[in-house]
C-alpha atoms as a printed R data frame, in Angstrom:
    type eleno elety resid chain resno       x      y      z
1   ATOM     1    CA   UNK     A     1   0.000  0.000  0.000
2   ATOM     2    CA   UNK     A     2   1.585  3.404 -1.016
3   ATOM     3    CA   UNK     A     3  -1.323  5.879  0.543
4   ATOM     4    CA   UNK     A     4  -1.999  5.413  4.117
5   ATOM     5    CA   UNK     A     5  -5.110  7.123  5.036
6   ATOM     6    CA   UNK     A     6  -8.302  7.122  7.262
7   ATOM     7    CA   UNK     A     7 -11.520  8.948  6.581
8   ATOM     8    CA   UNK     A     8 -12.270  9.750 10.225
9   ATOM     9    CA   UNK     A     9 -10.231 10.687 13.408
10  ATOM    10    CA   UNK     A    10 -11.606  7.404 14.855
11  ATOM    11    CA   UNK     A    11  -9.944  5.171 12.778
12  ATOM    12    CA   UNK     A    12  -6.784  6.897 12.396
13  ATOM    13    CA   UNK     A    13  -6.416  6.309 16.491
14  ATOM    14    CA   UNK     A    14  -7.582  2.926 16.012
15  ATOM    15    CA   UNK     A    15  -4.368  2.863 13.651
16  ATOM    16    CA   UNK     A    16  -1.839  4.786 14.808
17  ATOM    17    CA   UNK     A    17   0.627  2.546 14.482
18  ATOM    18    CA   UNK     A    18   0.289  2.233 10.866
19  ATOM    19    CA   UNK     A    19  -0.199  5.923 10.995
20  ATOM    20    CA   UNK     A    20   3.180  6.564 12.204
21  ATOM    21    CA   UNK     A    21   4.871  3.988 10.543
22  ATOM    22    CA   UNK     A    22   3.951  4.663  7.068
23  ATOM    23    CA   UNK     A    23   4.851  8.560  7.585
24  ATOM    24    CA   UNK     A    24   8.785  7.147  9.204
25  ATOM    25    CA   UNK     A    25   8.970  5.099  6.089
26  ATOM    26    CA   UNK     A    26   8.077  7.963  4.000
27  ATOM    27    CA   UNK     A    27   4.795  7.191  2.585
28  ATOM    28    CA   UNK     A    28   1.728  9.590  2.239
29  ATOM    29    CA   UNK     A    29  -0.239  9.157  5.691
30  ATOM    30    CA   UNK     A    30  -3.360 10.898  5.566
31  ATOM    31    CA   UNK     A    31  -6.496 11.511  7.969
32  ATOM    32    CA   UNK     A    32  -9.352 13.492  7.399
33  ATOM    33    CA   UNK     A    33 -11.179 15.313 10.427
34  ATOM    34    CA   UNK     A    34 -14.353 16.566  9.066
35  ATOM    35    CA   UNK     A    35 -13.490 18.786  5.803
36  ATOM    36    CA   UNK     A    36 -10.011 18.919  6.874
37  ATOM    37    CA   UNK     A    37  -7.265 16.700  5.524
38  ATOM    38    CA   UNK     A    38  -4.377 16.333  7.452
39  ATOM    39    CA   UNK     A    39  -0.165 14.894  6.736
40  ATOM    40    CA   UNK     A    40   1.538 12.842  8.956
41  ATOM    41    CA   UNK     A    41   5.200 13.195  8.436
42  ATOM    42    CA   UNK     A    42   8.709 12.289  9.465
43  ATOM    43    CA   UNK     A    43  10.130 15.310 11.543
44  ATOM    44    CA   UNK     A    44  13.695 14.811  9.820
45  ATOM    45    CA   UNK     A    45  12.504 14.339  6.377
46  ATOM    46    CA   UNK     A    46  10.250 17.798  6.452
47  ATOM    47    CA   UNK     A    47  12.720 19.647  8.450
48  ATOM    48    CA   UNK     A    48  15.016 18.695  5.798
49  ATOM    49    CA   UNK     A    49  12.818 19.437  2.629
50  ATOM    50    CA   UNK     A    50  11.261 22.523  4.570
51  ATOM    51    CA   UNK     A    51  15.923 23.993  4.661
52  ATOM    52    CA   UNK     A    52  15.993 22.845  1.371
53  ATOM    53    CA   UNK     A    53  13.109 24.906  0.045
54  ATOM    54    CA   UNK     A    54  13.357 28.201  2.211
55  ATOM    55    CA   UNK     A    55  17.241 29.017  1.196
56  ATOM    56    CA   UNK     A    56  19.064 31.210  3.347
57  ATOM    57    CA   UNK     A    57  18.729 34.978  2.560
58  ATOM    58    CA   UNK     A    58  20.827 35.834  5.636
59  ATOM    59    CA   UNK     A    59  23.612 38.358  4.827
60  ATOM    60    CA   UNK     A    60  26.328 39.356  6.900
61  ATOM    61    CA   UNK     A    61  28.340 42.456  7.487
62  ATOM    62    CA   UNK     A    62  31.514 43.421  8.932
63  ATOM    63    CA   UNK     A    63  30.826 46.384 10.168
64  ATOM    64    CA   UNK     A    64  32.730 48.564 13.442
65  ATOM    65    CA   UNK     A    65  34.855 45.792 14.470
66  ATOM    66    CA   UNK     A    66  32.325 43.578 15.025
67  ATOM    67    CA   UNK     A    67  29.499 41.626 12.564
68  ATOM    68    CA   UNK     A    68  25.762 42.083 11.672
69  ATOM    69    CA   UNK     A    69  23.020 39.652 10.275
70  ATOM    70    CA   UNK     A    70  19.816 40.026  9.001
71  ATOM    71    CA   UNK     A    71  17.660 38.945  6.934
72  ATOM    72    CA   UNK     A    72  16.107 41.079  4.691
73  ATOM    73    CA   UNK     A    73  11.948 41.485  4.777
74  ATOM    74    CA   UNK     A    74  12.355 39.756  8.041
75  ATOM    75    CA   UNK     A    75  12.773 41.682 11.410
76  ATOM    76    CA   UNK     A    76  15.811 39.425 12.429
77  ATOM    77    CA   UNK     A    77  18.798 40.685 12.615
78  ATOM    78    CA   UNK     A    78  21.847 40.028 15.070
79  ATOM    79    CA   UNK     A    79  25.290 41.709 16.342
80  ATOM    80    CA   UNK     A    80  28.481 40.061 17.363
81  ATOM    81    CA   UNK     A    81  32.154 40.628 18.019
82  ATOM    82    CA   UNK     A    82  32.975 37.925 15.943
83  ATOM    83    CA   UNK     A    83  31.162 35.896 13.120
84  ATOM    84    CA   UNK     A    84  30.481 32.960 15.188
85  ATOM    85    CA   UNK     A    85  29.087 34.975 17.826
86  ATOM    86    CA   UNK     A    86  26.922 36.811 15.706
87  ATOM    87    CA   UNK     A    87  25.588 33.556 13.563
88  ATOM    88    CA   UNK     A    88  25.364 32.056 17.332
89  ATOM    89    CA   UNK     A    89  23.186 35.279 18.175
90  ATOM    90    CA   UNK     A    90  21.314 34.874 15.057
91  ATOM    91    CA   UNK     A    91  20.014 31.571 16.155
92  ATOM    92    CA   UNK     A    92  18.911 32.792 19.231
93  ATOM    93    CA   UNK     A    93  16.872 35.803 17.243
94  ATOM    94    CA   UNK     A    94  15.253 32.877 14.931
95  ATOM    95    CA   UNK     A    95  13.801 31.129 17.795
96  ATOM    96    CA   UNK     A    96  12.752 34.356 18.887
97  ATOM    97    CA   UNK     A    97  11.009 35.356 15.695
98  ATOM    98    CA   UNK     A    98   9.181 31.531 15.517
99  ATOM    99    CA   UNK     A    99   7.997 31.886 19.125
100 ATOM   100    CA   UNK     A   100   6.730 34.984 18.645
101 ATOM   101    CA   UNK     A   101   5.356 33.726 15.435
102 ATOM   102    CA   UNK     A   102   3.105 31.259 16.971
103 ATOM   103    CA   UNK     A   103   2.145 33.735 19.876
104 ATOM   104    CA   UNK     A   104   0.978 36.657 17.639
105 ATOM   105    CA   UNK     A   105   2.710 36.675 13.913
106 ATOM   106    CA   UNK     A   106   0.831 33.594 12.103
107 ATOM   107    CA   UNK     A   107  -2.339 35.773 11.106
108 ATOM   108    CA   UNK     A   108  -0.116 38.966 10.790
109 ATOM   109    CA   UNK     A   109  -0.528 39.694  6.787
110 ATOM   110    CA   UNK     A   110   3.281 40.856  6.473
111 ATOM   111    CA   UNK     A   111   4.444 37.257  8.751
112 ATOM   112    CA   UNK     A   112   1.564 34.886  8.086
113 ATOM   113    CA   UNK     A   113   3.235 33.397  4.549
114 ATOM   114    CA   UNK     A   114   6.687 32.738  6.605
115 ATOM   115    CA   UNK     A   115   5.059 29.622  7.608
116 ATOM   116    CA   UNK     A   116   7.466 27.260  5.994
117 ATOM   117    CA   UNK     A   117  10.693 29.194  7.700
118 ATOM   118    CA   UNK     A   118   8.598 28.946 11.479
119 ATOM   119    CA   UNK     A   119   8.220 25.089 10.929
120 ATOM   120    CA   UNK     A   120  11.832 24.715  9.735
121 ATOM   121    CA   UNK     A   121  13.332 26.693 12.681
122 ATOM   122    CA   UNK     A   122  10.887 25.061 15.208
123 ATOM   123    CA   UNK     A   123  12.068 21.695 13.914
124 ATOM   124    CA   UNK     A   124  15.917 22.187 13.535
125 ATOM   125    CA   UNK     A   125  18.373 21.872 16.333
126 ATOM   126    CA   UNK     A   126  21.225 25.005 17.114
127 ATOM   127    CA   UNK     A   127  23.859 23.219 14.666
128 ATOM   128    CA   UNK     A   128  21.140 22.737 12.272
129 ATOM   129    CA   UNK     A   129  20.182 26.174 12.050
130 ATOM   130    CA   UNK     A   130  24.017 27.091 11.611
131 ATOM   131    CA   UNK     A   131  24.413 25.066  8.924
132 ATOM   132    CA   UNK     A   132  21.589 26.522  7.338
133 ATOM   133    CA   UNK     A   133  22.955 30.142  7.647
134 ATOM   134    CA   UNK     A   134  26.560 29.479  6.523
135 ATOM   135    CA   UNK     A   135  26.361 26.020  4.828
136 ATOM   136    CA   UNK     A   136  27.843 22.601  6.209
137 ATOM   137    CA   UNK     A   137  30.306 22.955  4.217
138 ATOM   138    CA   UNK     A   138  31.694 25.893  6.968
């Protein structure tokens, strides 16, 4: 079977299970909840396609002996004496910005579309994130 899904709430606790297990595997797991249809997925695998999609836009500047981040159209941005510290304190203003986000942004018209960067932040660990601003390859 290639689609996993169930047509009611009901079954797809009855199923669970299979629920989860198709979505590790990578399969299309599905349930609908009255007109709503729902994914399941695999944390890793949409945190990964979710930094794949949404590229980095950061830019950084040496600026007064020190550096600066932001992102433009966003309202992150972060200062620090060196470039780790300021990718490190860029970080800390991402989780900021997703918190804040879920709190208050999401129906915001100017932060509701950053939906896809909010997931991949809330999903990705601190050296995830960093290798998402500067590249692995860093």
């Amino acid at each position: 079977m290639s689609v996993t899904h169930y047509d009611s709430y009901t079954e797809a606790r009855a199923h669970l299970k299979d629920l989860l297990d198709a979505a590790e595997r990578g399969r299309v797991a599905t349930v609908r909840r009255d007109a709503a249809r729902t994914a399941v997925v695999d944390v890793e695998r949409l945190r990964s396609s979710l930094a794949s999609l949404s590229a980095p836009r950061a830019q950084v500047v040496a600026e007064a002996g020190g550096w600066s981040v932001f992102i433009p159209g966003l309202p992150i941005a972060a200062d620090g004496a060196t470039f780790d510290e300021a990718i490190t304190e860029m970080i800390v203003a991402l989780r900021e910005y997703a918190e804040d986000w879920q709190e208050r942004l999401l129906d915001a018209p100017n932060h509701r579309n950053n939906w896809a960067l909010v997931q991949m932040i809330s999903l990705s660990d601190d050296d995830q994130l960093r290798d998402w601003l500067v590249g692995s390859g860093r």
